[in-house]
N, C-alpha and C positions, 0 to 999 in steps of 0.2 A: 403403538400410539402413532398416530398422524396430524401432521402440525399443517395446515395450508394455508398458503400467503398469497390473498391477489392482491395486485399494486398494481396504480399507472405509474407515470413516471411523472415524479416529484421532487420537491425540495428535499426529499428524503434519499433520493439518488446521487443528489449535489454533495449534503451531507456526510455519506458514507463513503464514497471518494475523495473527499475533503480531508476523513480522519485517516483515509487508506495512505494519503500522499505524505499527512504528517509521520503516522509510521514508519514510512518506507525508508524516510528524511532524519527519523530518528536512529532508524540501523544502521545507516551512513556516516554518521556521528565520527564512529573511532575511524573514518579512513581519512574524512576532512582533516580532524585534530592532528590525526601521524603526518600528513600532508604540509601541514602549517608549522608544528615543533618541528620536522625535518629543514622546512625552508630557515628557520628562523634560527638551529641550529648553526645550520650551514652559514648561513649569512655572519651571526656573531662571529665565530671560528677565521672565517674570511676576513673580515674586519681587524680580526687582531692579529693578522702575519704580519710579518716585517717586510715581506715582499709586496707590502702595496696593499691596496685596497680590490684593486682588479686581479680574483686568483680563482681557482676550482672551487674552490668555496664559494663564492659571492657568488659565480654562475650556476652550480647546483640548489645553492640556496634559493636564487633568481627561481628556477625552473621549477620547483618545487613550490613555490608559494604562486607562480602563473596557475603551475596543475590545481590547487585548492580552487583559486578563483574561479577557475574553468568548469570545476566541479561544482558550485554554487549557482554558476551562471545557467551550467547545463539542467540541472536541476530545476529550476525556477524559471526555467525556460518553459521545460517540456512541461511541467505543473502546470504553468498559465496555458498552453496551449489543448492541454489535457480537457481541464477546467470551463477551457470557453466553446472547446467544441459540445462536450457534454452539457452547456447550457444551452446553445443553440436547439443540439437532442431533444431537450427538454420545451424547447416553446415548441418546435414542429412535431410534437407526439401524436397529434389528432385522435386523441381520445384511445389509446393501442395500452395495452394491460399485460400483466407477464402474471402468471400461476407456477407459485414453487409448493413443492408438496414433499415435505422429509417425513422420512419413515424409518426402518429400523432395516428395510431393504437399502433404501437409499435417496436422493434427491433427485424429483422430475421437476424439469422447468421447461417452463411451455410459453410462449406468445404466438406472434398472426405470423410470423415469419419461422418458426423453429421449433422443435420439441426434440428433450434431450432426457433420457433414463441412465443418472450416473450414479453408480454407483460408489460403498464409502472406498474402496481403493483406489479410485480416481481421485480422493483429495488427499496433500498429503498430511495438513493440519487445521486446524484453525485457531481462530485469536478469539478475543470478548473484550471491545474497548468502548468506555462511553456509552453502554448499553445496545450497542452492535456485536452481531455474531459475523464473524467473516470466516464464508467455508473457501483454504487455499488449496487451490491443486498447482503441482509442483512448487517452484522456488521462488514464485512474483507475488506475493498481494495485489498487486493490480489487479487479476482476472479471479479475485474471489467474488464468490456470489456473498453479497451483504444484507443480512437479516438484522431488521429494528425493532428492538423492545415495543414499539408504538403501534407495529405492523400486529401483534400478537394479541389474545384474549388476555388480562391479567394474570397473572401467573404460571401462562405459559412459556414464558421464555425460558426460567429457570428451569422448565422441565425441560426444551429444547436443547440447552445448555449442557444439563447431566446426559441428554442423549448423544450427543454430538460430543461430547466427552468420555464417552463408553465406547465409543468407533476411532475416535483422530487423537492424534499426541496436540497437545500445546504448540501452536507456533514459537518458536524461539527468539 
């Protein structure tokens, strides 16, 4: 069976980047939180020596809760810049369409600038959030190809779904 998808480029590109970056921000999770209980750790511990208020504790504490900061800022940094350049993308498309075609060989994506025949060992999972199929090759979400329930004929997404589940493990 063969699923094809022509798209221009839409609100539906905005969209699926949108849930990519919450993803990505949600994996990140436990190294913010170790981040913050370490600074806040340390900071207490510091606080309560008799040598003072100013001790290796305070400053690793200190250090440690800058890096969380840093890590939120970097974050929400690159997101917003992610964000607005793919909106720009998006008003200068002049009418330009991409054709994804999955099959049981594997996904062809094609526009005016590219054509690419990957195969499923080039991904090495995918995800289904919010009624998005995200196919990932290697270890980033970022550069998955994003497939939308909307994009599809009624009821074929759930059969894309068990296909592309018969080839890739689960994103973790």
């Amino acid at each position: 069976m063969e699923f094809k998808i022509i798209r221009g480029f839409s609100d539906h590109l905005l969209l699926a980047n949108q849930l990519k970056w919450r993803l990505l921000i949600r994996k990140q999770y436990p190294l913010f939180a170790l981040n913050l209980a370490l600074a806040l750790i340390l900071l207490f511990l510091g606080m309560t020596q008799a040598s003072g208020i100013w001790n290796i504790f305070t400053t690793g504490g200190l250090l440690f809760f800058v890096f969380a900061l840093r890590f939120v800022y970097h974050t929400m940094l690159s997101k917003g810049k992610f964000l607005d350049s793919l909106k720009k993308n998006l008003l200068n498309n002049d009418g330009r369409t991409t054709e994804i075609s999955i099959s049981d060989a594997g996904v062809t994506y094609q526009d005016q600038d590219a054509h690419s025949d990957l195969k499923w060992s080039f991904f090495s999972s995918f995800k289904v959030h919010e009624n998005y199929l995200f196919l990932i090759s290697g270890e980033s979400l970022m550069g998955a190809i994003s497939l939308g329930e909307n994009e599809l004929p009624t009821g074929d997404f759930e059969k894309l779904c068990v296909l592309v589940s018969s080839k890739l493990p689960a994103w973790k």
